[in-house]
Phi, psi and omega in degrees: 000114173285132173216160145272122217235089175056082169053359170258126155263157199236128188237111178273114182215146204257167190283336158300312174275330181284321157310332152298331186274334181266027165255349173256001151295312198288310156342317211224023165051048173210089184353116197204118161255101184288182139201142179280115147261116167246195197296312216280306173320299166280029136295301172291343161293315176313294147329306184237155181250017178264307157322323169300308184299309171279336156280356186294296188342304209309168187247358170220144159247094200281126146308150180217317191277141173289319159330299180313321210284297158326278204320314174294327202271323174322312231241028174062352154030306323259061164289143174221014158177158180299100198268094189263174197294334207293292161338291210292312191260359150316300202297278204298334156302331166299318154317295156343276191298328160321292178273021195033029143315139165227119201278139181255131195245105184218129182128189180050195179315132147338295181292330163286334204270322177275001087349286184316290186319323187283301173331313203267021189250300179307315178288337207213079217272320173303004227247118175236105195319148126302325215164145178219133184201124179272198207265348191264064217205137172257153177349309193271349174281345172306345173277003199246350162271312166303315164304313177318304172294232158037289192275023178257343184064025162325156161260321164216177184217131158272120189229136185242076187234198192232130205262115051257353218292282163345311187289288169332302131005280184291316201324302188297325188229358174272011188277353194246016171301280199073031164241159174294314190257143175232124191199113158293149178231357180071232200267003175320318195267004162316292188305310151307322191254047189043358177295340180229128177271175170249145183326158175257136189325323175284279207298329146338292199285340180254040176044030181264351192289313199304279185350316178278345190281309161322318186283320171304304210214066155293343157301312187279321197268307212310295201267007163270289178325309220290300200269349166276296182315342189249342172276325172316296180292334188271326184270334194261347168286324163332274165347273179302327155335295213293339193281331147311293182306352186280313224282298226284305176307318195292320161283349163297300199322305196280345173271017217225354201312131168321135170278161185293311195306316193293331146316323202253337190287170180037000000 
């Protein structure tokens, strides 16, 4: 179900649907482009309208951040839980491997990505790769990574690159793919391949995983948190201002009514 969530959309779907819904694209050879909003992204959905523009294209926008999650429900919402990117792509390699789907892998490192790939093979012996390609490629090598995708026949596609580049990415090729699923996964393949933990489930739940990512990795994370986060909190008060002052006008209007004469003067 698409809503609107402060000038951004949104598919309020619980992690039981969206996995349904990209199990039944690929069952059915049939395009389905995710993409996860968390704080950081719809900040930057805001800033740029070519990214605001590639993420509207998608065809499901996965809550992923927990922050997102609060806000919307403030703002009447029905959310009713967090689809984070990580999860959403554990759960469907068990699908994969369930099902003899086969995932296609593009980003990161060499070594995390054959790192990843290995971990989810040890979990999931049954599980058979389409393709593996890391993230380190230049512009004029994409029609010859894009034909490699294509002709691999995937079932999904994982792109673990950093947005917008990804988005752009898709923007630029996916009508030229020829996979059913489509999905950024961000540092997921980080995560997969043990270079990054993950936050412990309570601090997860008290929307607190960006904090751990900082502890982790401070150099690189403090100030993208640091500065989404403080815009984040800045739009939504705006915001809840503007939603008060509309309610508070609306309601004088209505305690207030013109009579038809006082209507018809002047």
């Amino acid at each position: 179900m698409r809503e609107d969530f402060l000038g951004c959309p949104v598919d309020v779907l619980t992690m039981a649907e969206t996995v349904d819904l990209a199990r039944e694209a690929m069952r059915q050879r049939r395009r389905l482009q995710h993409v996860a909003l968390n704080v950081a992204k719809f900040v930057n959905v805001h800033r740029d309208p070519v990214l605001s523009a590639d993420v509207a294209g998608s065809d499901v926008i996965g809550i992923d951040g927990m922050g997102i999650v609060w806000a919307a429900r403030l703002f009447g919402l029905p959310v009713r839980e967090r689809v984070a990117g990580i999860d959403l792509l554990v759960a469907l390699l068990a699908v994969c491997a369930k099902e003899g789907f086969r995932p296609y892998f593009l980003g990161a490192t060499p070594q995390t990505l054959q790192r990843s790939a290995e971990r989810v093979r040890e979990k999931y012996p049954a599980l058979r790769f389409a393709g593996l390609k890391d993230g380190y490629f230049m512009p004029k090598q994409e029609p010859d990574i894009v034909g490699d995708i294509r002709n691999s026949g995937a079932d999904c596609l994982f792109i673990g690159m950093p947005s917008p580049r990804k988005e752009r990415f898709l923007a630029a090729h996916r009508d030229d793919l020829n996979v059913p699923f489509i999905m950024g996964v961000g540092g997921s393949f980080d995560v997969l391949a043990g270079q990054v933990d993950r936050a412990p489930v309570r601090m997860q739940a008290l929307g607190l995983e960006w904090l751990y990512r900082v502890y982790q990795e401070p150099g690189r994370m403090w100030w993208r948190y640091a500065s989404t986060n403080t815009l984040f909190a800045a739009m939504l008060a705006r915001a809840f201002i503007q939603q008060q002052i509309r309610a508070t006008l609306g309601s004088r209007r209505a305690s207030h009514p013109k009579s038809p004469q006082s209507r018809g003067q002047g």
